[in-house]
mmCIF file of the C-alpha atoms, coordinates in Angstrom:
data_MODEL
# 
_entry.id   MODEL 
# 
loop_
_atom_site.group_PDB 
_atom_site.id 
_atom_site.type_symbol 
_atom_site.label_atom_id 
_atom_site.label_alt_id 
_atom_site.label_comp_id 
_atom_site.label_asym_id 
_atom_site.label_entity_id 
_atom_site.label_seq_id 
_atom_site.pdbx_PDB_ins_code 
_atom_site.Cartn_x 
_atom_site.Cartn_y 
_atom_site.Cartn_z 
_atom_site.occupancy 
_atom_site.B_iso_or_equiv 
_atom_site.pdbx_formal_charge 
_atom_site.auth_seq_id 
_atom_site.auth_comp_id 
_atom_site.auth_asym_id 
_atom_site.auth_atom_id 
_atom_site.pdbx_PDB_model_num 
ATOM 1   C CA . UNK A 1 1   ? 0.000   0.000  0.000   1.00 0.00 ? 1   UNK A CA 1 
ATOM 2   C CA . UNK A 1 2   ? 1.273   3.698  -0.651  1.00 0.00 ? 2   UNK A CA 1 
ATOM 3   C CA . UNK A 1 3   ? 1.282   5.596  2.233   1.00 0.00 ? 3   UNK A CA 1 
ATOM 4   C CA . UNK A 1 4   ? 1.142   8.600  0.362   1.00 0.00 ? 4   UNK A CA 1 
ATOM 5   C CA . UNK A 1 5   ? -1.575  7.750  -1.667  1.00 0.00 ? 5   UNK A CA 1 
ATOM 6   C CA . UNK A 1 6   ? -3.655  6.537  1.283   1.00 0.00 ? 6   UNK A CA 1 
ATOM 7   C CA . UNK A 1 7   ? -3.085  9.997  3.399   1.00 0.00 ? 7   UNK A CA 1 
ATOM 8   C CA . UNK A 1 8   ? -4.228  11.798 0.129   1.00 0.00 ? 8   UNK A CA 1 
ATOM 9   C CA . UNK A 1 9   ? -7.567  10.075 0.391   1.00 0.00 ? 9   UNK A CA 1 
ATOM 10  C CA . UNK A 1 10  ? -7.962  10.421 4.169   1.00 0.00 ? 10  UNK A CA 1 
ATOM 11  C CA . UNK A 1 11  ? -6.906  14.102 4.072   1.00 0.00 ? 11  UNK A CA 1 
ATOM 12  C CA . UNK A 1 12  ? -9.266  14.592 0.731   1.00 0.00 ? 12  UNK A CA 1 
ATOM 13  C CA . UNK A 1 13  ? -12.368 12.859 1.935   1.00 0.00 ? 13  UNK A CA 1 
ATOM 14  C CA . UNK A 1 14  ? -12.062 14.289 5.399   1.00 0.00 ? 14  UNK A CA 1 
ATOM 15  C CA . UNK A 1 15  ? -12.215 18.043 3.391   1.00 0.00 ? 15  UNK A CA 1 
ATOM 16  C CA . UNK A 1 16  ? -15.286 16.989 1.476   1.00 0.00 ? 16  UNK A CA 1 
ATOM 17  C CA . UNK A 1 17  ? -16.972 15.607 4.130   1.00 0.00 ? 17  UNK A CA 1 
ATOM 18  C CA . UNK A 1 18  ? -16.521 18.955 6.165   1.00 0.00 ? 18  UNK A CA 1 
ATOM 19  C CA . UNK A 1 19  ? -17.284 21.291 2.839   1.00 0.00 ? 19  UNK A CA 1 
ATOM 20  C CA . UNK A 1 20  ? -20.487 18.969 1.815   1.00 0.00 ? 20  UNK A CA 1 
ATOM 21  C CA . UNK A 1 21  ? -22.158 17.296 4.729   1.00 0.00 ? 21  UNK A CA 1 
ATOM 22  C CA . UNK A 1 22  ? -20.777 19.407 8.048   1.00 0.00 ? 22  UNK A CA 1 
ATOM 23  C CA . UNK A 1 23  ? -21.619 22.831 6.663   1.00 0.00 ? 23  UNK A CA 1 
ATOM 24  C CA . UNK A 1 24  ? -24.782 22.065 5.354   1.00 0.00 ? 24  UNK A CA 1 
ATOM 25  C CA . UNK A 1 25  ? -26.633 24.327 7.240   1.00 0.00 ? 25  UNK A CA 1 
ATOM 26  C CA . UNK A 1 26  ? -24.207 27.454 6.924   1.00 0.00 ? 26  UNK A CA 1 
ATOM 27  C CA . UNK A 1 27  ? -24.607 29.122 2.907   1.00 0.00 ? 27  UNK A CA 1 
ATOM 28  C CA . UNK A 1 28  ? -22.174 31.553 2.704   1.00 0.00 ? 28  UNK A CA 1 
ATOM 29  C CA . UNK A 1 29  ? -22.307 33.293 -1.018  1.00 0.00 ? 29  UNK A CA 1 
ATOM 30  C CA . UNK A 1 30  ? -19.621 31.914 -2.214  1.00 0.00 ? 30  UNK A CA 1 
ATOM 31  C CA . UNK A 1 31  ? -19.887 28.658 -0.441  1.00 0.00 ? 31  UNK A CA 1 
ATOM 32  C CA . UNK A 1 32  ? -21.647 27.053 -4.218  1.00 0.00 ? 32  UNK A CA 1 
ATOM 33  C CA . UNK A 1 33  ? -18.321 27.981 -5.705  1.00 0.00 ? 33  UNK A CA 1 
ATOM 34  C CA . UNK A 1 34  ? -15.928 26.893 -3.361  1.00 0.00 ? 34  UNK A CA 1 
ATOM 35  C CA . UNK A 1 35  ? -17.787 23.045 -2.894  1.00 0.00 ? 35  UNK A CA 1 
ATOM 36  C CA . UNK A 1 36  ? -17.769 23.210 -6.833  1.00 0.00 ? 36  UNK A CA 1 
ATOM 37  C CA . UNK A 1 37  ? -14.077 23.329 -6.806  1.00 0.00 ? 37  UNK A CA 1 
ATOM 38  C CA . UNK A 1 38  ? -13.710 21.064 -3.853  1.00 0.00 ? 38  UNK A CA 1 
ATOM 39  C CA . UNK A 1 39  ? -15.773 18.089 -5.761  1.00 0.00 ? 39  UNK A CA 1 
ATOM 40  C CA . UNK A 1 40  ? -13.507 18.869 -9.134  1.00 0.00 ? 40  UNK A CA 1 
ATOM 41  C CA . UNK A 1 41  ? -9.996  18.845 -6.846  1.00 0.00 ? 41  UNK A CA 1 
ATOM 42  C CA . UNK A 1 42  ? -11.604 15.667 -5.047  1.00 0.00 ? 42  UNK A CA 1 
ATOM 43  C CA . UNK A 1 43  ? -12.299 13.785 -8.410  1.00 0.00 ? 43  UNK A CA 1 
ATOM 44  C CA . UNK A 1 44  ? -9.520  14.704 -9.759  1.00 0.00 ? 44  UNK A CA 1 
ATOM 45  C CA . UNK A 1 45  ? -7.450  12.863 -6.736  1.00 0.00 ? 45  UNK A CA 1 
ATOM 46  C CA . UNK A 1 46  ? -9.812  10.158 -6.176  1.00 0.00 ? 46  UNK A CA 1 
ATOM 47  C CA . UNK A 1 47  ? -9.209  9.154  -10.456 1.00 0.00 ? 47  UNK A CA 1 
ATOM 48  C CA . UNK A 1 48  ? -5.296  9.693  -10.117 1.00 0.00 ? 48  UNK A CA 1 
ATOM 49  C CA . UNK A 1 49  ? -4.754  7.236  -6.795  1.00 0.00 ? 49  UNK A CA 1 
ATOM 50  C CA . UNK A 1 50  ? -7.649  5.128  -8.200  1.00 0.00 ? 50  UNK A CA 1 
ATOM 51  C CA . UNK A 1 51  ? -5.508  4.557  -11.835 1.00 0.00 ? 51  UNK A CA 1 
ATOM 52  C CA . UNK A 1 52  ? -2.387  4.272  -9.623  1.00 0.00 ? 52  UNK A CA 1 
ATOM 53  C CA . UNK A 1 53  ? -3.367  1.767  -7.258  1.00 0.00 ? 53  UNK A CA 1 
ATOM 54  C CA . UNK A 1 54  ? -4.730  -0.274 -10.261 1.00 0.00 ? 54  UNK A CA 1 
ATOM 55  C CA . UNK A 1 55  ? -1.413  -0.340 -11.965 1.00 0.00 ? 55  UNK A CA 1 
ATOM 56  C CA . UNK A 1 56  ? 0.310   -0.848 -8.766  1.00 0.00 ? 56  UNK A CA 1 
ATOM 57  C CA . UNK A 1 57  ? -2.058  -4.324 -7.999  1.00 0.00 ? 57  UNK A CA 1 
ATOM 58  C CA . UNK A 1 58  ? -1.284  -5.439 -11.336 1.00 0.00 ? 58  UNK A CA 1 
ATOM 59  C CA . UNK A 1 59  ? 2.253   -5.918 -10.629 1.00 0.00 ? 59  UNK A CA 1 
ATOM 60  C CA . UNK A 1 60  ? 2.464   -6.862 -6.857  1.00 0.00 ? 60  UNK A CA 1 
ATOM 61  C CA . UNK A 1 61  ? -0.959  -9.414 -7.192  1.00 0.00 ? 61  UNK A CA 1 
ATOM 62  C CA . UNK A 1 62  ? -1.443  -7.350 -3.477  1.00 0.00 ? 62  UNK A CA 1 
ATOM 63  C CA . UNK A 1 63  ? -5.481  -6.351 -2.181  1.00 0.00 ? 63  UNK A CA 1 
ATOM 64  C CA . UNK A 1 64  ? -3.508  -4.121 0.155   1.00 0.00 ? 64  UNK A CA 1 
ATOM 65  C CA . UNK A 1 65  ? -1.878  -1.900 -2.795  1.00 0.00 ? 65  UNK A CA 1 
ATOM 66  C CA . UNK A 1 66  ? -6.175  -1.056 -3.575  1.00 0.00 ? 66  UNK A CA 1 
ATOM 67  C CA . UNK A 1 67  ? -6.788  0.201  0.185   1.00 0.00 ? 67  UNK A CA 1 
ATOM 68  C CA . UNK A 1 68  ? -6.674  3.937  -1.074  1.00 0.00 ? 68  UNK A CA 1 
ATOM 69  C CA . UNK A 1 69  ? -9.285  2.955  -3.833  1.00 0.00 ? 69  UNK A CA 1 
ATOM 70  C CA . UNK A 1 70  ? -11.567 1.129  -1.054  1.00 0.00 ? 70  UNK A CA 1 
ATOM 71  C CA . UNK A 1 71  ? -11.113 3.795  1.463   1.00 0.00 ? 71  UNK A CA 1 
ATOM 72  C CA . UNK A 1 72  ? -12.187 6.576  -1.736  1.00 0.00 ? 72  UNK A CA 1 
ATOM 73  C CA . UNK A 1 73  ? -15.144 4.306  -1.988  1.00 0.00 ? 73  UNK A CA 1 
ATOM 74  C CA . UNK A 1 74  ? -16.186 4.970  1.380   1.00 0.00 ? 74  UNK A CA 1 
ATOM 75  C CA . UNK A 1 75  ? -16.054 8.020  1.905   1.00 0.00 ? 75  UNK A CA 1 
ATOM 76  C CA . UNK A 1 76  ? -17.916 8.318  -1.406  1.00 0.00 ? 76  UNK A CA 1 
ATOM 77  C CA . UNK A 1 77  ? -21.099 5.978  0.118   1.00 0.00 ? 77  UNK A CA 1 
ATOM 78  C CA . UNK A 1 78  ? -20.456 8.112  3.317   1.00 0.00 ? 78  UNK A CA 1 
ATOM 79  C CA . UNK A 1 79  ? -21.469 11.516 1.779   1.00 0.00 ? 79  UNK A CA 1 
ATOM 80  C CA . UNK A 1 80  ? -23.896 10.083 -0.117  1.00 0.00 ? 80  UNK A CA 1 
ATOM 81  C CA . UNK A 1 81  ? -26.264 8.484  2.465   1.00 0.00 ? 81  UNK A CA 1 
ATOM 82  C CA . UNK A 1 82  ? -25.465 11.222 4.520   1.00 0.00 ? 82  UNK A CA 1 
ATOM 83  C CA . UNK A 1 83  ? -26.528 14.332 1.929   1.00 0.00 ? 83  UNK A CA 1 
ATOM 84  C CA . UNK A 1 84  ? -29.502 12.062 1.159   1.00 0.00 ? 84  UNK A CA 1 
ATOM 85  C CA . UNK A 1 85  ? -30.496 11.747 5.062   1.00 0.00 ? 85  UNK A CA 1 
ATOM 86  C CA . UNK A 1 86  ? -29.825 15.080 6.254   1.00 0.00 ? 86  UNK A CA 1 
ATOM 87  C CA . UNK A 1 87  ? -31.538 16.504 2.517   1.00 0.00 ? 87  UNK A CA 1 
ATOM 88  C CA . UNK A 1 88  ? -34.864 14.307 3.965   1.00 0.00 ? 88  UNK A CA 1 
ATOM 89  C CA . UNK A 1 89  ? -35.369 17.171 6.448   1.00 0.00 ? 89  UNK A CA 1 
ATOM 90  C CA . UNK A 1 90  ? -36.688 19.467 4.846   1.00 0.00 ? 90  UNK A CA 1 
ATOM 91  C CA . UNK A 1 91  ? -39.647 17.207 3.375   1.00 0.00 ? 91  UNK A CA 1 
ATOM 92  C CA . UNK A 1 92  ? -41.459 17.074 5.475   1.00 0.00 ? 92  UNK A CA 1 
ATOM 93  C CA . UNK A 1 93  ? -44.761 19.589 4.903   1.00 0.00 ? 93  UNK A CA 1 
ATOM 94  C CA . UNK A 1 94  ? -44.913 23.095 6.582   1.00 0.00 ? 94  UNK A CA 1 
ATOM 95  C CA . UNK A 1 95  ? -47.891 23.849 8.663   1.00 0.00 ? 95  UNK A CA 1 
ATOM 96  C CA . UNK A 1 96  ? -46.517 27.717 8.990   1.00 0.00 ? 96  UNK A CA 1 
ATOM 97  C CA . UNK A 1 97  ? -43.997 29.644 7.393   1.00 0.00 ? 97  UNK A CA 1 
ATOM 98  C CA . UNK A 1 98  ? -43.445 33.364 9.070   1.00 0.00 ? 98  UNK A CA 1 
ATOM 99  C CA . UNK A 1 99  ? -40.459 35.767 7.767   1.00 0.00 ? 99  UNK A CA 1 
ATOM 100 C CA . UNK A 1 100 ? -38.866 39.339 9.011   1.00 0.00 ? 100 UNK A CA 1 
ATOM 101 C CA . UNK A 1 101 ? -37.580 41.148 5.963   1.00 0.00 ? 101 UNK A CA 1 
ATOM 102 C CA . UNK A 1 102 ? -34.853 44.171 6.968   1.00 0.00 ? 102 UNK A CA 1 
ATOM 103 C CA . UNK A 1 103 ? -32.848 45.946 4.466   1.00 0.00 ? 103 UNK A CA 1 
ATOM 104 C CA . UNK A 1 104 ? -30.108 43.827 4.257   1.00 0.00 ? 104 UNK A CA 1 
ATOM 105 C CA . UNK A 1 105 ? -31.036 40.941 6.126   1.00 0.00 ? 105 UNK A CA 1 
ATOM 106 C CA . UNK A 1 106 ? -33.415 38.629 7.129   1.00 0.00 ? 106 UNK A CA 1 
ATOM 107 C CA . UNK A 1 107 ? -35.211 35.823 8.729   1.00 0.00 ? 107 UNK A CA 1 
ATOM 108 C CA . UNK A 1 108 ? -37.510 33.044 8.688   1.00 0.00 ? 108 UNK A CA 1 
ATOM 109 C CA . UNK A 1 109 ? -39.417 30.103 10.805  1.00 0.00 ? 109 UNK A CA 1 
ATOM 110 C CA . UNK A 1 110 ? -40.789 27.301 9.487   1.00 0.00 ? 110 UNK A CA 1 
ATOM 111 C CA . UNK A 1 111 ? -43.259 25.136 11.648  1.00 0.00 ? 111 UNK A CA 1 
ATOM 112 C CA . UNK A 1 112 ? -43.617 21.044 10.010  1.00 0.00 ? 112 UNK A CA 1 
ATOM 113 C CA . UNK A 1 113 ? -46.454 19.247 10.473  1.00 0.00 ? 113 UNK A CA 1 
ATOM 114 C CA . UNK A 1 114 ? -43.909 16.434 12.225  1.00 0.00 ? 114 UNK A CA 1 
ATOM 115 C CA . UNK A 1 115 ? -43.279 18.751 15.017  1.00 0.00 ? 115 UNK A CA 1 
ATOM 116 C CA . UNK A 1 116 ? -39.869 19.923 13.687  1.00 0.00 ? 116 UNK A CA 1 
ATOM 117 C CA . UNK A 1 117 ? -38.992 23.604 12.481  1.00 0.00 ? 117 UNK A CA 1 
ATOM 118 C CA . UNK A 1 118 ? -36.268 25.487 10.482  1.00 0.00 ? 118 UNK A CA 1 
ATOM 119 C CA . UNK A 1 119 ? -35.232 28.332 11.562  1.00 0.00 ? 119 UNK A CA 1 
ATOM 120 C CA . UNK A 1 120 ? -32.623 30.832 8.522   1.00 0.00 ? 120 UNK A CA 1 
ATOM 121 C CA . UNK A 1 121 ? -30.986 33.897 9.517   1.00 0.00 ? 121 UNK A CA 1 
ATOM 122 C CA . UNK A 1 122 ? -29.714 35.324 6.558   1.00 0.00 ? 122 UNK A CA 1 
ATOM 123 C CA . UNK A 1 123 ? -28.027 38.264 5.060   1.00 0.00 ? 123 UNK A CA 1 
ATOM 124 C CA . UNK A 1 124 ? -24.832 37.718 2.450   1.00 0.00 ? 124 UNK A CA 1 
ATOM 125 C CA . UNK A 1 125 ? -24.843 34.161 3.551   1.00 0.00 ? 125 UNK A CA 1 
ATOM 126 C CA . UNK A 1 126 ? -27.949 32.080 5.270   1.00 0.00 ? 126 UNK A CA 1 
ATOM 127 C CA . UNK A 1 127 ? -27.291 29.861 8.521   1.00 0.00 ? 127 UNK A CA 1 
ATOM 128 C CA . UNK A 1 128 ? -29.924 27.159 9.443   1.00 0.00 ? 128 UNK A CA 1 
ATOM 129 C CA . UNK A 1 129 ? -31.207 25.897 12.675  1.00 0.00 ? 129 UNK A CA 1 
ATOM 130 C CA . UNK A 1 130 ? -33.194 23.078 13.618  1.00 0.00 ? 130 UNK A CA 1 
ATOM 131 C CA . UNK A 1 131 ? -34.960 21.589 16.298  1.00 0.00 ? 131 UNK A CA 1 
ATOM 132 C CA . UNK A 1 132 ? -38.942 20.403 17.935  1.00 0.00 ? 132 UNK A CA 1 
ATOM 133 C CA . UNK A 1 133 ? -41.228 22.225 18.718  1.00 0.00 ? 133 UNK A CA 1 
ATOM 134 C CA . UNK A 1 134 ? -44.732 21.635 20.769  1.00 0.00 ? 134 UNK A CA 1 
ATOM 135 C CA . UNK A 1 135 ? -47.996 23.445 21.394  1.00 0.00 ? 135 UNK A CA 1 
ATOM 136 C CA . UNK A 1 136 ? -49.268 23.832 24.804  1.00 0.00 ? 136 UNK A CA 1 
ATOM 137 C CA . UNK A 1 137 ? -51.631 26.257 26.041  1.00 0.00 ? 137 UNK A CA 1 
ATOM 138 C CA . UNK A 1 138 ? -52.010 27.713 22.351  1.00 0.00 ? 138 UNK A CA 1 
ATOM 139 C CA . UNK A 1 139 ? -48.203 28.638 22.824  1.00 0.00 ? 139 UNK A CA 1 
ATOM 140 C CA . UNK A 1 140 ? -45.548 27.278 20.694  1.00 0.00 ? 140 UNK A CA 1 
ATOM 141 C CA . UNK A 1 141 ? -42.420 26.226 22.729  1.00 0.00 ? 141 UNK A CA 1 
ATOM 142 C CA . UNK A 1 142 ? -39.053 25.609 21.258  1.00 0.00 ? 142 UNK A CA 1 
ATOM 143 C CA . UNK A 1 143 ? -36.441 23.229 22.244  1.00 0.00 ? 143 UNK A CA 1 
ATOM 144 C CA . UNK A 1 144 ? -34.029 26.077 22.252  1.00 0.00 ? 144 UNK A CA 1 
ATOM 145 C CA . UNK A 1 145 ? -33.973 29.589 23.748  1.00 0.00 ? 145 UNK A CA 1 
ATOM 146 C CA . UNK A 1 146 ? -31.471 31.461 22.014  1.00 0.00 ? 146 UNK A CA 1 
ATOM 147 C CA . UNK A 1 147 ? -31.477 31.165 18.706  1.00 0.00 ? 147 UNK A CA 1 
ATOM 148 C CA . UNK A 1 148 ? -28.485 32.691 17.023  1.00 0.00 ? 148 UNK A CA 1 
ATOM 149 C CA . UNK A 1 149 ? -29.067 36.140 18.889  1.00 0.00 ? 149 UNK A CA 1 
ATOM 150 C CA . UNK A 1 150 ? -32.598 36.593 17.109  1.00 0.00 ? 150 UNK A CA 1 
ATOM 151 C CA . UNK A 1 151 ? -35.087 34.374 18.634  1.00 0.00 ? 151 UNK A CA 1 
ATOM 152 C CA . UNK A 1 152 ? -34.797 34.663 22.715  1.00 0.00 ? 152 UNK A CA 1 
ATOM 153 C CA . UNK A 1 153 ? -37.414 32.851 23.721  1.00 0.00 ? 153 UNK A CA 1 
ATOM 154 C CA . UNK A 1 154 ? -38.491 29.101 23.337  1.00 0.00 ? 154 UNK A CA 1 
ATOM 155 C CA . UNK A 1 155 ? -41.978 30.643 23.633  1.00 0.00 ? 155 UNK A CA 1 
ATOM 156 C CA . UNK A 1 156 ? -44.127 32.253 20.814  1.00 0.00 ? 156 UNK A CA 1 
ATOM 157 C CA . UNK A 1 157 ? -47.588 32.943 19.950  1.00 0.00 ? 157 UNK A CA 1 
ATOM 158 C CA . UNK A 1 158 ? -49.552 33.362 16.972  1.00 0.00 ? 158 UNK A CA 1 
ATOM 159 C CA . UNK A 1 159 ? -51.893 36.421 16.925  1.00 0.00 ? 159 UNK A CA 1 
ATOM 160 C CA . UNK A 1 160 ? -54.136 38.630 15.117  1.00 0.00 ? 160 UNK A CA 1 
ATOM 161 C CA . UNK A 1 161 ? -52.571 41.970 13.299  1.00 0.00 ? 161 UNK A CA 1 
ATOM 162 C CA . UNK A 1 162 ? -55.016 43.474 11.354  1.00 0.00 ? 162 UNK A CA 1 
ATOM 163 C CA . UNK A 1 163 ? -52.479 45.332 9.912   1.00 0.00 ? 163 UNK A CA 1 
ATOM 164 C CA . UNK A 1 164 ? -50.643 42.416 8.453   1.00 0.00 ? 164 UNK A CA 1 
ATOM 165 C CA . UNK A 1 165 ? -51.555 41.760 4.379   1.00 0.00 ? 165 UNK A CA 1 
ATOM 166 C CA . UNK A 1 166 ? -52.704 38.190 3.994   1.00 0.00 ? 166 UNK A CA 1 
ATOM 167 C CA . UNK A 1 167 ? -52.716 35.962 6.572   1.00 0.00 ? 167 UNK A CA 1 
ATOM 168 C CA . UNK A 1 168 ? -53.331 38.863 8.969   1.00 0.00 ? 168 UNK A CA 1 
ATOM 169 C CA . UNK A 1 169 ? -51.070 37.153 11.571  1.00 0.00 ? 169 UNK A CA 1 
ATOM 170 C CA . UNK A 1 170 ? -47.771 37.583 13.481  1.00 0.00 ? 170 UNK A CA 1 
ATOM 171 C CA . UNK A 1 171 ? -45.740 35.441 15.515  1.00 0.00 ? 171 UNK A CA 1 
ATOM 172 C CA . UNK A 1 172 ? -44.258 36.874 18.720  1.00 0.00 ? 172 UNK A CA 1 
ATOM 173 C CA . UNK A 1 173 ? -41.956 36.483 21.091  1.00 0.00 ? 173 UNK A CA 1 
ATOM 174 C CA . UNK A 1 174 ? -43.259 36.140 25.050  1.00 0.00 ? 174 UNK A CA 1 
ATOM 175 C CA . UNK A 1 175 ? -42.108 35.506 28.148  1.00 0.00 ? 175 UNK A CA 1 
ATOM 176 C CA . UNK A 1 176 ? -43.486 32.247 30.896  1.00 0.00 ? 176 UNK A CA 1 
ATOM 177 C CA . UNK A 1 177 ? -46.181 34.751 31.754  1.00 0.00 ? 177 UNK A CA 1 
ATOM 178 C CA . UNK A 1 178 ? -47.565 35.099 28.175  1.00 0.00 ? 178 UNK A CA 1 
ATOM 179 C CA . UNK A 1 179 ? -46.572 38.685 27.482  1.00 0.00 ? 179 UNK A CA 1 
ATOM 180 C CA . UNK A 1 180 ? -44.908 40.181 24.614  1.00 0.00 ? 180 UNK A CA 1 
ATOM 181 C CA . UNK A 1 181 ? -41.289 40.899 24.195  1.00 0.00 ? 181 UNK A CA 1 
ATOM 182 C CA . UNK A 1 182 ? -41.632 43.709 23.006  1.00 0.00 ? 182 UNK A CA 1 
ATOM 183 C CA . UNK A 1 183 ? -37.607 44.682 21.814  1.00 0.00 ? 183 UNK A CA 1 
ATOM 184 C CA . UNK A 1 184 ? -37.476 41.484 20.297  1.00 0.00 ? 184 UNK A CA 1 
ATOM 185 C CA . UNK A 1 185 ? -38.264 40.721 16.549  1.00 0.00 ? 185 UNK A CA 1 
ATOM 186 C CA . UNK A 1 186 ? -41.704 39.683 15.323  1.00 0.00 ? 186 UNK A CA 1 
ATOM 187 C CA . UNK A 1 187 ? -42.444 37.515 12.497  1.00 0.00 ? 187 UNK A CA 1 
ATOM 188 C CA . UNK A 1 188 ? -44.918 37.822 9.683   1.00 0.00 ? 188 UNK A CA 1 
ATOM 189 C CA . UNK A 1 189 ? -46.905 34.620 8.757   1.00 0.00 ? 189 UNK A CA 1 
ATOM 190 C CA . UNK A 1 190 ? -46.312 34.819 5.126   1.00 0.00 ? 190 UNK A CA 1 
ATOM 191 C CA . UNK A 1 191 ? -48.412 30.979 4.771   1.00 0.00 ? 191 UNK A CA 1 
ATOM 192 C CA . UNK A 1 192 ? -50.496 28.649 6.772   1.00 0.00 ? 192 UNK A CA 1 
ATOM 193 C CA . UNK A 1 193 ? -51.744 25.436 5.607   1.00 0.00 ? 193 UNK A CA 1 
ATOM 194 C CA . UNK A 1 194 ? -53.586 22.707 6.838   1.00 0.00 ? 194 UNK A CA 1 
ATOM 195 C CA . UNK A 1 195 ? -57.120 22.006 6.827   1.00 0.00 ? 195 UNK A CA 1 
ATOM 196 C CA . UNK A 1 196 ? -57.481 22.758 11.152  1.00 0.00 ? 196 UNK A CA 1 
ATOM 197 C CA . UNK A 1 197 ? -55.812 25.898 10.536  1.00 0.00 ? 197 UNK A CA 1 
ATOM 198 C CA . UNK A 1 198 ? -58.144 27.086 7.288   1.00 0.00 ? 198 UNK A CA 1 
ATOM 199 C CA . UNK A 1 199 ? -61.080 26.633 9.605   1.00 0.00 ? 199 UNK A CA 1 
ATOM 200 C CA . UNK A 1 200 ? -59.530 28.534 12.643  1.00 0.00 ? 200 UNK A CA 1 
ATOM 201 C CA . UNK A 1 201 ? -59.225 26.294 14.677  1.00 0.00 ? 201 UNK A CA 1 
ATOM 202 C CA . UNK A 1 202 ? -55.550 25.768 14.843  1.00 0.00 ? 202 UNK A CA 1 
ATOM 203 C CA . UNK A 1 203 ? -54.626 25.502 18.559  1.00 0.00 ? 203 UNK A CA 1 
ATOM 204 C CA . UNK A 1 204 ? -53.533 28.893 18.897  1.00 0.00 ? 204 UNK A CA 1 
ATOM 205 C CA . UNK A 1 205 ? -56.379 30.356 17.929  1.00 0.00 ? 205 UNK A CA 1 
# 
């Protein structure tokens, strides 16, 4: 086996598995580029120590000389199942979407019908969080708290805002005692589906 060759793999896979499957919820603008060029430089590699360790088996006879090859192979099925699980997320049917729009930045919280939500903070780039959430009391608690510096409670509530085009909702942020934070951000419910919540008589209601 080439030791070389081997640390090549390790060293590429290990970069493609941070680029591809570790940063998957961070979108930086330039992030599409830079994984474009990591999956060309990775190919590239994964081609040149797959021809070599070909060559090299054909004169030693050796399985151990295609150990680079096999280890290329699985890190390949690694990223694969694990794009394809972690991609599964986000099918899972929204029950509400809500959004804050500012000038250069923005946010948004979506609500699943599986008792999951996504949570994007975005402004050059987009970072995602994700979590469960349950309704009690016709309040909506988080698993989290803190979520990165916008959301600051694991409690919100849906309400009536005339004011609001559409829906004519908001979500807000409250304390344990039910009132509103006022200095932190709101959220516009941009969609709402579901046949309970077409009739009004989603839980919060």
């Amino acid at each position: 086996m080439n030791v070389n060759r081997f640390t090549l793999i390790l060293i590429t896979g290990i970069a493609v598995v941070y680029r591809l499957v570790y940063k998957i919820d961070e979108d930086f603008f330039l992030d599409g580029i830079l994984n474009v060029f990591t999956i060309i430089a990775a190919t590239i590699v994964m081609i040149g120590v797959i021809v070599r360790d070909v060559n090299d088996y054909k004169l030693s006879r050796s399985s151990k000389q295609l150990l680079p090859t096999f280890t290329s192979v699985l890190f390949l099925l690694v990223i694969a199942v694990s794009l394809y699980a972690l991609n599964r997320r986000d099918n899972t049917p929204t029950i509400v979407f809500a959004s804050y729009s500012g000038d250069f930045n923005g946010a948004s919280l979506d609500l699943r019908a599986n008792g999951t939500y996504k949570f994007t903070n975005y402004a050059l780039g987009a970072d995602y969080f994700r979590g469960k959430y349950t309704i009690k009391d016709s309040v909506i608690i988080l698993d989290k708290s803190d979520i990165d510096n916008v959301i600051r409670s694991n409690r919100l509530v849906i309400r009536s805002a005339p004011f609001v085009p559409g829906t004519g909702l908001m979500i807000y942020q409250i304390n344990k005692q039910g009132q509103v934070l006022e200095d932190e951000l709101s959220f516009q419910v941009r969609r709402i589906t579901g046949d309970n919540v077409e009739k009004k008589e989603a839980p919060w209601q």
